[in-house]
Every structure is written in structure tokens, then in C-alpha cells.
C-alpha positions as CSV (number, residue, x, y, z in Angstrom):
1,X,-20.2,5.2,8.9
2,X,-19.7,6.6,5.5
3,X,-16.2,7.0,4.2
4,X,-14.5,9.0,1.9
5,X,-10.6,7.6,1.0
6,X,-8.3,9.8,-0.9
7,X,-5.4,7.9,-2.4
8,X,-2.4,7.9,-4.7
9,X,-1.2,5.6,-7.8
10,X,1.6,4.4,-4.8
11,X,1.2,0.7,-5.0
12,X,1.9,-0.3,-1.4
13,X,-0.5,2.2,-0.1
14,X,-3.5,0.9,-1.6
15,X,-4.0,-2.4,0.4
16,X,-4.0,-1.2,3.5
17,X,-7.0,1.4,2.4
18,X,-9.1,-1.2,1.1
19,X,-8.8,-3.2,3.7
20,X,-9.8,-0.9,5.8
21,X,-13.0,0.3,3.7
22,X,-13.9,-3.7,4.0
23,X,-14.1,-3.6,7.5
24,X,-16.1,0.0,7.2
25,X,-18.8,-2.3,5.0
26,X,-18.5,-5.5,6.9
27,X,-20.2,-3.4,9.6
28,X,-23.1,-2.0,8.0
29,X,-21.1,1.5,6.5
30,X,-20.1,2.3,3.3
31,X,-16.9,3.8,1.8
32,X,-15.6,5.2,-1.9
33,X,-12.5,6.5,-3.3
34,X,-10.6,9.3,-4.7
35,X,-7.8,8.9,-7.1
36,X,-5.4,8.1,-10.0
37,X,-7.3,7.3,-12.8
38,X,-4.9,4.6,-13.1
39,X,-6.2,2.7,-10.1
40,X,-9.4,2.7,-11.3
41,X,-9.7,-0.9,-12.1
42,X,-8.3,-2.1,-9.2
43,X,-10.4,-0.2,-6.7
44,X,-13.7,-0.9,-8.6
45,X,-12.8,-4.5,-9.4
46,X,-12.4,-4.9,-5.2
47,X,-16.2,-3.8,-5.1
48,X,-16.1,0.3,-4.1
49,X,-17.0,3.6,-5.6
50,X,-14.4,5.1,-7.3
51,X,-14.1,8.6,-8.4
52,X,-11.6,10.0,-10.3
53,X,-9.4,13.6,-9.7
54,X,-10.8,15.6,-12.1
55,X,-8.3,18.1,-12.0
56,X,-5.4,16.5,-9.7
57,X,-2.3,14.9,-11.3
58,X,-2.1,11.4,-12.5
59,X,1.2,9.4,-11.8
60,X,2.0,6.2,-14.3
61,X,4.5,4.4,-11.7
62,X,5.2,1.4,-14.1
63,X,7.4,3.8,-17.0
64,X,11.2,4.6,-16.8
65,X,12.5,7.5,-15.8
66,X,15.4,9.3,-14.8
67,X,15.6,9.0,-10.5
68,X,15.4,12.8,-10.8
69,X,12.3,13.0,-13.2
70,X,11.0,9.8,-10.8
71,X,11.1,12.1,-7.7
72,X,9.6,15.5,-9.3
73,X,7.0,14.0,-10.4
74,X,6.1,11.8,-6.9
75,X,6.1,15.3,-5.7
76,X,4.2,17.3,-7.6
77,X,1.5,14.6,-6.4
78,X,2.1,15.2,-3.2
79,X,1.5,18.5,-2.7
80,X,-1.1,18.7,-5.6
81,X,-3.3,21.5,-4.8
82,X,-5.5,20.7,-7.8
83,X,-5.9,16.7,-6.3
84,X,-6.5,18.9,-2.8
85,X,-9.7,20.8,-4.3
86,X,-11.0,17.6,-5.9
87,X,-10.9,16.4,-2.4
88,X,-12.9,19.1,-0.7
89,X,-15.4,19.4,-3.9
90,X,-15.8,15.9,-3.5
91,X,-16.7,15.8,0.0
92,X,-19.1,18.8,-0.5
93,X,-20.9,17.3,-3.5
94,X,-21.5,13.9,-1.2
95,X,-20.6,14.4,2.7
96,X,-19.0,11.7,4.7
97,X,-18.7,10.8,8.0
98,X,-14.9,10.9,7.8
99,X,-12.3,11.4,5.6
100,X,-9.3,9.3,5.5
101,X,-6.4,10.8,3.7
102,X,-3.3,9.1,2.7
103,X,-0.7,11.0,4.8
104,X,1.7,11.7,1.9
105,X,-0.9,13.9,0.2
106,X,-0.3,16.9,2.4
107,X,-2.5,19.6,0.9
108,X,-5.3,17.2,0.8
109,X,-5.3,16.6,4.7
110,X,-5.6,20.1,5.0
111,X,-8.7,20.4,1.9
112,X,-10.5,17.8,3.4
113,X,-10.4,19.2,7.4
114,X,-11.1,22.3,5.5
115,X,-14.8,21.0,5.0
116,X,-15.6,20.6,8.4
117,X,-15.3,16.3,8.3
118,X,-13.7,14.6,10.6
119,X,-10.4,13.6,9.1
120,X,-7.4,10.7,9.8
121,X,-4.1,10.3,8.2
122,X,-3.4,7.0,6.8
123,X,-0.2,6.1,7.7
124,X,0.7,2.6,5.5
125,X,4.5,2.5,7.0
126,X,7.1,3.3,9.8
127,X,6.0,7.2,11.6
128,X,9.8,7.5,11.5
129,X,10.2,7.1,7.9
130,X,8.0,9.9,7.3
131,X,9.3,12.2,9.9
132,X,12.7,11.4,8.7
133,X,14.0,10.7,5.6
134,X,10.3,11.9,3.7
135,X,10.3,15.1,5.9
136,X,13.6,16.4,6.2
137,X,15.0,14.9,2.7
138,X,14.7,16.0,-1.3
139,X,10.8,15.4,-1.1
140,X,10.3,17.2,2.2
141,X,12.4,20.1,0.4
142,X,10.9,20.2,-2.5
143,X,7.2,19.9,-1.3
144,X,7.7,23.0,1.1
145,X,8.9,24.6,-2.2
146,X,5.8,23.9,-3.7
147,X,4.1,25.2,-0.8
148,X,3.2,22.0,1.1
149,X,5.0,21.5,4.6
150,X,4.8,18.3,5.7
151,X,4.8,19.0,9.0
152,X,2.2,21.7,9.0
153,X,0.0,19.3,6.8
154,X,0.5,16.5,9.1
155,X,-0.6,18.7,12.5
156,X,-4.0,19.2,10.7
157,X,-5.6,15.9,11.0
158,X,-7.5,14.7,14.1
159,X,-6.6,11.0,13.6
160,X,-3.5,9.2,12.8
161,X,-3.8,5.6,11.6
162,X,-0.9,3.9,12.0
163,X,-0.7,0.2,10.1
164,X,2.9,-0.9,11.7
165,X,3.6,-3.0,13.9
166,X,5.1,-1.5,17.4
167,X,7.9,-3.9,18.0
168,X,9.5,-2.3,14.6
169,X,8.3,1.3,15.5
170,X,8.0,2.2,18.6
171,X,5.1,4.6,19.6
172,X,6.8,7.3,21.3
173,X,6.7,9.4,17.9
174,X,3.9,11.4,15.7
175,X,3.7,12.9,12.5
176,X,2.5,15.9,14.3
177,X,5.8,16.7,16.0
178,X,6.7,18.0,19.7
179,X,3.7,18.6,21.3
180,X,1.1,16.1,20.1
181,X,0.3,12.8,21.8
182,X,2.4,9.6,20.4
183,X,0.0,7.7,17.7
184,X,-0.7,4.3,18.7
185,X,0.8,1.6,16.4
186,X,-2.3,-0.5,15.2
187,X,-0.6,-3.6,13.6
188,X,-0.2,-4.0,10.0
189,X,-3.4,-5.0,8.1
190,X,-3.9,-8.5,7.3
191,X,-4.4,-8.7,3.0
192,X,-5.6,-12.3,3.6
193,X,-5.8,-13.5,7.2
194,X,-2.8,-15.6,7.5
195,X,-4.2,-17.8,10.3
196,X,-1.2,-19.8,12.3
197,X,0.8,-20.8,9.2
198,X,2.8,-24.2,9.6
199,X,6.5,-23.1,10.4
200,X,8.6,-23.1,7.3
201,X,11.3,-25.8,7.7
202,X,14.6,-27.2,5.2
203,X,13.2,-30.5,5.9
204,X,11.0,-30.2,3.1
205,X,13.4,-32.1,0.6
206,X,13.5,-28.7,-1.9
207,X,13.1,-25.6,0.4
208,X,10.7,-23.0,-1.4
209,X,11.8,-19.5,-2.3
210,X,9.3,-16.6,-2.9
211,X,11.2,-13.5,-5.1
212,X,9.0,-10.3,-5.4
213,X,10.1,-7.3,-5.9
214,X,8.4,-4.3,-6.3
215,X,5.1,-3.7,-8.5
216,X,6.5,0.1,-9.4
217,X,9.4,1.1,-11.5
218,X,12.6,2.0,-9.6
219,X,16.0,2.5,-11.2
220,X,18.1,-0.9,-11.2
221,X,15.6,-3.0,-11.0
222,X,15.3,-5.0,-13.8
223,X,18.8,-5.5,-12.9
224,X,18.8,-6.4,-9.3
225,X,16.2,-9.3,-10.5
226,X,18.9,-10.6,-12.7
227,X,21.1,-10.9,-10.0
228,X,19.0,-12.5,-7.4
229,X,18.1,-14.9,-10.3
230,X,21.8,-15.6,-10.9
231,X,22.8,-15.9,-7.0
232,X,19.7,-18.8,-6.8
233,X,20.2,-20.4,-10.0
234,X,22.2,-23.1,-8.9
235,X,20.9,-23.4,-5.5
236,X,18.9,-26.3,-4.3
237,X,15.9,-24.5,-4.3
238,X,12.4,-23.8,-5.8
239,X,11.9,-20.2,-7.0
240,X,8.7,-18.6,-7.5
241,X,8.8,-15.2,-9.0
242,X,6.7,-12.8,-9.4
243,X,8.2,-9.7,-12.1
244,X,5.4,-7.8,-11.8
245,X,4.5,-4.7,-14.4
246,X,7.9,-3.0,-14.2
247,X,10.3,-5.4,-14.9
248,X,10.8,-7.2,-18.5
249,X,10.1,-10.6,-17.9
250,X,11.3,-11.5,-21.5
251,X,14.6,-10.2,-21.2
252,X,15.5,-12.1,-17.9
253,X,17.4,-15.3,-18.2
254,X,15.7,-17.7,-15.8
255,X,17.3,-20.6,-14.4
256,X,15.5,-23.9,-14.3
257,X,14.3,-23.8,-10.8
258,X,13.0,-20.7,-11.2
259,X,8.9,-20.5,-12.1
260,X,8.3,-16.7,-13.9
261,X,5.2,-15.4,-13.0
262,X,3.7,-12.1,-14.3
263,X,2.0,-11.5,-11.1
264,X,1.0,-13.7,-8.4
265,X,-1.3,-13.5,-4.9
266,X,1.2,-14.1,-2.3
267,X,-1.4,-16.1,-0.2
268,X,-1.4,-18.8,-2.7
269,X,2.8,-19.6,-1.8
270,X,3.7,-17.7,1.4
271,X,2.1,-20.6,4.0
272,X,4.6,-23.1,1.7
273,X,7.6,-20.3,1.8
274,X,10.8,-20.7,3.6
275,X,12.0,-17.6,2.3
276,X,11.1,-13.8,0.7
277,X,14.0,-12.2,-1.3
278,X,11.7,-8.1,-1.3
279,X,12.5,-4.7,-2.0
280,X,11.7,-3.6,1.1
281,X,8.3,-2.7,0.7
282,X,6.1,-2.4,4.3
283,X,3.5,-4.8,3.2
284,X,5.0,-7.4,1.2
285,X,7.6,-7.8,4.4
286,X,4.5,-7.8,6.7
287,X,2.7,-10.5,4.7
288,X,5.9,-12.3,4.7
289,X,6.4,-12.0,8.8
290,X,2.8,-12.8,9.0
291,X,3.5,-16.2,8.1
292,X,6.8,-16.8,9.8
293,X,8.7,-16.1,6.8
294,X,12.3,-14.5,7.1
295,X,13.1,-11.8,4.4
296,X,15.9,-10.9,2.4
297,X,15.6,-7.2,1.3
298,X,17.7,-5.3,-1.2
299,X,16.3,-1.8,-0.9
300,X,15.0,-0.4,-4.6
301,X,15.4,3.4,-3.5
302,X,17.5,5.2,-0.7
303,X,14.9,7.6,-0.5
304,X,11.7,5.1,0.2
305,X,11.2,3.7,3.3
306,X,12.5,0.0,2.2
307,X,15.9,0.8,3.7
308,X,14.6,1.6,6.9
309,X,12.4,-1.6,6.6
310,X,15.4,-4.1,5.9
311,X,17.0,-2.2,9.1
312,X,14.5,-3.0,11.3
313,X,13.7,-6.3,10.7
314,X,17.6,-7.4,10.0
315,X,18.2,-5.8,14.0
316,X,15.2,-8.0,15.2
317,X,17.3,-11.0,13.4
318,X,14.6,-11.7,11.0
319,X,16.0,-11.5,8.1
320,X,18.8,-9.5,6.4
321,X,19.7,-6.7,3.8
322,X,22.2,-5.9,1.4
323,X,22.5,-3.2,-0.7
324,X,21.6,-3.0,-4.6
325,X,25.4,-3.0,-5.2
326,X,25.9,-6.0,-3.4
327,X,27.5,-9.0,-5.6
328,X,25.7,-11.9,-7.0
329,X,28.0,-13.9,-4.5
330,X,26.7,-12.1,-1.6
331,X,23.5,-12.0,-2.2
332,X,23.9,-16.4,-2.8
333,X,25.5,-16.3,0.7
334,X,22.5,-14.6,2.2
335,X,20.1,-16.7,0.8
336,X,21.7,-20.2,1.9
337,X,22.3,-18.7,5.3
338,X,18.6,-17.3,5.8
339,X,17.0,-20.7,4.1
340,X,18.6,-22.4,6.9
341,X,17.0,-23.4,10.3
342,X,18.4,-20.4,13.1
343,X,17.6,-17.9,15.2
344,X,16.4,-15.6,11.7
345,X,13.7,-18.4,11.9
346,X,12.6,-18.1,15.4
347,X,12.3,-14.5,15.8
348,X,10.3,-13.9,12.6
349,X,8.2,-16.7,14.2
350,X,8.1,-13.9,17.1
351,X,6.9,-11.0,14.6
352,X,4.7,-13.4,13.4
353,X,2.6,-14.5,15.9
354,X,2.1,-10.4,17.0
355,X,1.1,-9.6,13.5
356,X,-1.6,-12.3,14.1
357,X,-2.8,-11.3,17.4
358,X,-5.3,-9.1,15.5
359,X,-6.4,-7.2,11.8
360,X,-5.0,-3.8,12.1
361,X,-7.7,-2.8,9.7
362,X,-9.8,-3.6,12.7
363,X,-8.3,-1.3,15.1
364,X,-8.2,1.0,12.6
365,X,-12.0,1.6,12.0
366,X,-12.3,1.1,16.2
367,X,-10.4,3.8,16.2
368,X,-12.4,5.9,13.7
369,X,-15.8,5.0,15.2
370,X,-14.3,6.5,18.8
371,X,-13.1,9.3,16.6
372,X,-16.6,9.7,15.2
373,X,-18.1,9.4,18.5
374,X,-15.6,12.2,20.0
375,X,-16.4,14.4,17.2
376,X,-20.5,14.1,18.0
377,X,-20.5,15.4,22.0
């Protein structure tokens, strides 16, 4: 199988790409990338092709911006026609098997079926996020402005890949709408296999805290990280945070039990963790229920998906959320009740031990090979 996978400078959406692409080349095919300039590095330094849009837009995530700036220009990638043509010129300069298109870039979907190659929507989060909140708020509205209907886009492709996990969307729903077949939830894709980790207990005589928010810029952030380090400064805990490239380390004021990191794999702490204060992004709280590990999330943006993944996982009593206004004190309160032994514990121990079962980066190229082999009778 030879792949082509068209991508965005997105941050949580690249993982579950690449891992898929691995699992292309662990079986004999190959697979390269279109994209940002800006992910360059990372794409090429995890061993694929990488081509560059020549003519679509490039996104820097990590600057400040007005939240109305922020959003214009997150759209104007998604429904960038000039990305869309780099897509189908791509694909006609060096044909592929298949081409698998991260489902927010809408015209793409439709450049690439446009060349005749199989085609599958990468879907990196909850199906209802995106027919909800993406679709039918401010970015749905302004990307049919622009000429780019989500849900016209999204009934082009002949594949959905969907990396979730089914106890936390159910599969009764498609991108496609009324009409089309429910897309099978194929389990969230394992960044490092996480194995059976050893439960997370408060025996340990200093329990372990892992802090991470987001590797983008969001409004607030830099300030919700000051108050997550003043709720656990004078807990009895060890902190390891990770600031990451859009938040000012420097100008933080870091208790003692608190180690600062500028960036930090998450497989090196999360089988020691007994807790993950997020943002709500899908992967980080997948990696985090992969081992067992309850999460605190304090959603960065209403209009991202991270609200809808605090939900979720707060109403299958693993973990909890609070909103960004929430109060130093009530964010401390969360944290001491969710570092504690209960039933949080137990049923992210549930989660857990599904995510395991298998690699949704697996099922995902089974289902691309059965989509190939449709696609040749």
C-alpha cells in the first residue's frame, strides 16, 4: 500500500497520522506527507517523506492572538482551496494507493477523491464533536462562507477512520449525516504501547502528578498554568510539568514540588502517574486512560472538542472538569479528591484496559486494506 497523508499544523492531529503511516510501513507499504511547512521537522525527523503545500496556507499555532484572529485564521486552513490543489497535484505528480485526509480539511477530501484515489477521512476525535459544535458553530459558519460545507465535504470520502474509543462515542453517528452507515469507532492509537501499566496507587509515600497542557496557543493559558501551579503548590505531591512551546516558562512561579519541563514524552512518567491535570485534548486524555490514569481537564477553548472530552470521561467517573474560571481553591479540591483511591480510579482502570485490547492504528490500516480491496473488484 502506498499512502499519501494530508495534514494540518493542529498538534493533536499529527500522532494519530503517523502512527498510522508506521503500521502502513511495518507491513511492507510506504506512506509520505503533505503539510505545514512548520511540521516539517517533526514529520521527517519520525522517518517519512514530507512534502510541503506549495501554495496552501501555513498556520504558526504557538503565537498570540486575539480568539477572533485565532479562529479566522484555523479557518481559512480549513477550507483552503489553494492547500486542496496542492493535494490533487500532489497525488497526480506521484499516485497512491489511498489518500488519507485529515477530516477538518474539507476541500481537500473533495481534491483528493477528485483524482480518482481511494480516499478516508481521518477522524483524530469524538464524530460528535465534529458534527456538532465544528459543524453547526462559528467555524462550520464561516467555512460554508468560504465555500467549504462541512457536511458536503465529509459525504465525499469512501472511508471514515475513526481513532476514539466507543464507550465515549458511541457508533450510531457519521460525519456523512442521515443516510450513511454509522463509522465504526476503531480505538484510539497507541503513541507508545502502554502494555498493562501497574495501577497507580496513594500508597506510594508522595503520589505523582503529571500537568500538561496544550502544545498550541489558546487564550488563558499561560494563566490557567499559574493556577494549577498555585492549587498544587502546597499539596503533598510531586509535579511534573510539561509548558510546552506556548506558555512562558520563565514567567511562571513554580513551587518546590513542582519539576518545569520544556517538553517531556509522556511514556517516560504516565506508568508512575496517579494523576493528569490536561486541557482536554483527545490524545493526551487517551494516553492518560491508557495507563489507568484519572484526568482532570480544564478545557482551553469552548469551541475545541476538549469540553466535550472532559464531559465524557467526567460522566464515565473518570476523572473530572472545571471550567477555566474555576478558582485556584477548586481546582486544589479536585486534585486531592481525584489523587485519592475511588471509584474515579476503578473506572478509568475500565477505559483502560479497552484502550489496550488493541492499536487503533491497526484497525485503521485493516480497514484501509479492505477498503483497497473493495475499491479493486
Amino acid at each position: 500500500m502506498k499512502a499519501l497523508f494530508a495534514t494540518w499544523n493542529g498538534g493533536g492531529n499529527v500522532p494519530p497520522a503517523l502512527a498510522i503511516a508506521r503500521e502502513i510501513e511495518v507491513r511492507g507499504g510506504s506512506a509520505r506527507f503533505i503539510g505545514d511547512p512548520r511540521q516539517r521537522a517533526s514529520i521527517e525527523g519520525a522517518g517519512f517523506a514530507f512534502e510541503a503545500y506549495p501554495t496552501g496556507r501555513s498556520l504558526d499555532n504557538h503565537s498570540a492572538s486575539s480568539s477572533l484572529t485565532s479562529l479566522w485564521r484555523m479557518v481559512g486552513v480549513y477550507a483552503d482551496r489553494a492547500g486542496a490543489a496542492d493535494v490533487a497535484a500532489s497525488l497526480r505528480r506521484e499516485p497512491a494507493d489511498v489518500a488519507v485526509i485529515d477530516c477538518m480539511l474539507l476541500p481537500h477530501l473533495r481534491a483528493a477523491a477528485g483524482t480518482g484515489t481511494p480516499t478516508a477521512a481521518l477522524v483524530h476525535t469524538f464524530t460528535d464533536f465534529f458534527t456538532g459544535r465544528f459543524a453547526r458553530g462559528p467555524v462550520g459558519i464561516l467555512a460554508r462562507l468560504r465555500g467549504s460545507s462541512p457536511r458536503e465535504a465529509w459525504a465525499v470520502p469512501d472511508l471514515e477512520v475513526t481513532l476514539t474509543l466507543p464507550e465515549l462515542d458511541p457508533p450510531t453517528t457519521t460525519l456523512a449525516g442521515p443516510g450513511h452507515s454509522p463509522a465504526p469507532r476503531l480505538g484510539p492509537v497507541w503513541q507508545a504501547a502502554p502494555g498493562r501499566p501497574p495501577r497507580p496507587t496513594t500508597h506510594a509515600p508522595t503520589p505523582t502528578v503529571l500537568l500538561s497542557l496544550s502544545t498550541i496557543w489558546w487564550p488563558h493559558q499561560q494563566a490557567t498554568m499559574q493556577k494549577v501551579l498555585d492549587a498544587v503548590g502546597d499539596l503533598p505531591l510531586d509535579v511534573v510539568a510539561t509548558a510546552g512551546p506556548a506558555v512562558e516558562a520563565g514567567a511562571l512561579r513554580v513551587p518546590a514540588n513542582v519539576t518545569m519541563h520544556a517538553w517531556l514524552d509522556h511514556a517516560e512518567v504516565l506508568p508512575q502517574v496517579s494523576l493528569v491535570i490536561g486541557h482536554g485534548g483527545h490524545g493526551t486524555a487517551m494516553r492518560a486512560l491508557a495507563h489507568d490514569v484519572p484526568l482532570l481537564i480544564i478545557p482551553a477553548h469552548p469551541m475545541a472538542d476538549q469540553p466535550e472530552v472532559g464531559k465524557r470521561i467526567a460522566e464515565r467517573d473518570a476523572g473530572k472538569v472545571l471550567s477555566a474560571k474555576a478558582s485556584v481553591e477548586e481546582v486544589r479540591a479536585a486534585v486531592v479528591d481525584l489523587v485519592a483511591d475511588g471509584p474515579h480510579r476503578a473506572a478509568a482502570a475500565r477505559l483502560g484496559a479497552r484502550i489496550r485490547e488493541h492499536d487503533g492504528a491497526v484497525a485503521a490500516v485493516d480497514a484501509l486494506e479492505s477498503l483497497l480491496v473493495g475499491a479493486a473488484r
